[in-house]
N, C-alpha and C positions, 0 to 999 in steps of 0.2 A: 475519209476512211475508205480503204478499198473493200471489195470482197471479193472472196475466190469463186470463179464459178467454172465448171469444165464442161466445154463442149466439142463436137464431135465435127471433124474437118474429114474433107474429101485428102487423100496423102499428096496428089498431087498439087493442090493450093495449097500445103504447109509449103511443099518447096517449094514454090512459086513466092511465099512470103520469106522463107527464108533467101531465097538468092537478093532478096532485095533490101530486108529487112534483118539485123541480128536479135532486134527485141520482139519476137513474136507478140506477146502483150501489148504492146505500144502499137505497133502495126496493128493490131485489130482492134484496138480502143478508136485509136484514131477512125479506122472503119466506120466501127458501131457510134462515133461521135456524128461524121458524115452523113450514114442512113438518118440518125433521126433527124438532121436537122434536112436533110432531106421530105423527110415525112413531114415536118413540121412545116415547111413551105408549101407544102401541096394542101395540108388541113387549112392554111392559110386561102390559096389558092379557090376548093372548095366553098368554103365560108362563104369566098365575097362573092362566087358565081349564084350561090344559094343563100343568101343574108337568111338572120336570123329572123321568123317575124315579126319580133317585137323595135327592126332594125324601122319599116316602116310605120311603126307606128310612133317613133321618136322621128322621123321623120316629118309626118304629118302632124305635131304637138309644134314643132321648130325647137332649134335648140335655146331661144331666148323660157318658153315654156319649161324645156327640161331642166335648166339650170336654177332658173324657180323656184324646181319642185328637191332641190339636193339640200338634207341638213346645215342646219348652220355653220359655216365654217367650211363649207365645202366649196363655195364657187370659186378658190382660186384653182382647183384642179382642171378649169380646163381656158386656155391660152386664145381667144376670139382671132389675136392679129398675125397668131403662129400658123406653119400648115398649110394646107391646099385646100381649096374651095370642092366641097364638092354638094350634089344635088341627090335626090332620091327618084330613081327613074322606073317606076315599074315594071318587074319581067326583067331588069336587067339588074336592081341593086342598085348601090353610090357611083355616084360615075360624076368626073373632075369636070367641074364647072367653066365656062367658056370665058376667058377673058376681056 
């Protein structure tokens, strides 16, 4: 379901959009699709330079501990022999385990 929303352009990037683009809509979805997954990568980004900190405290349990502690029915949600190794470094967050 779409919705219409109207917002307010500099004139000169409409025709900037338009010489490039004939569907101004499309053109600026696709935009506004871009920034957020933009944003989205950077909240990512953030995250892992600042873990949450309950990140070290499932650290310091292990995860043989935390999966323990998951309702019945839940340990197949997480995959032991999938993935990348990784450690809990203090000050720095998860950081990928040495082979």
């Amino acid at each position: 379901m779409n919705e219409r929303v109207t917002i307010t352009i500099p004139r000169e990037i409409v025709r900037d959009i338009d010489r490039r683009e004939r569907n101004r809509s499309r053109f600026i979805l696709r935009a506004v699709q871009n920034e957020l997954e933009r944003h989205r990568k950077e909240e990512l980004r953030r995250s892992l330079r600042g873990p949450h900190p309950e990140s070290e405290q499932l650290a310091q349990a292990g995860i043989s501990d935390w999966m323990a502690s998951l309702p019945e029915g839940d340990a197949d949600l997480l995959d032991l022999g999938a993935g990348t190794g990784v450690r809990w470094v203090p000050g720095q967050g998860w950081t990928e385990e040495s082979k």
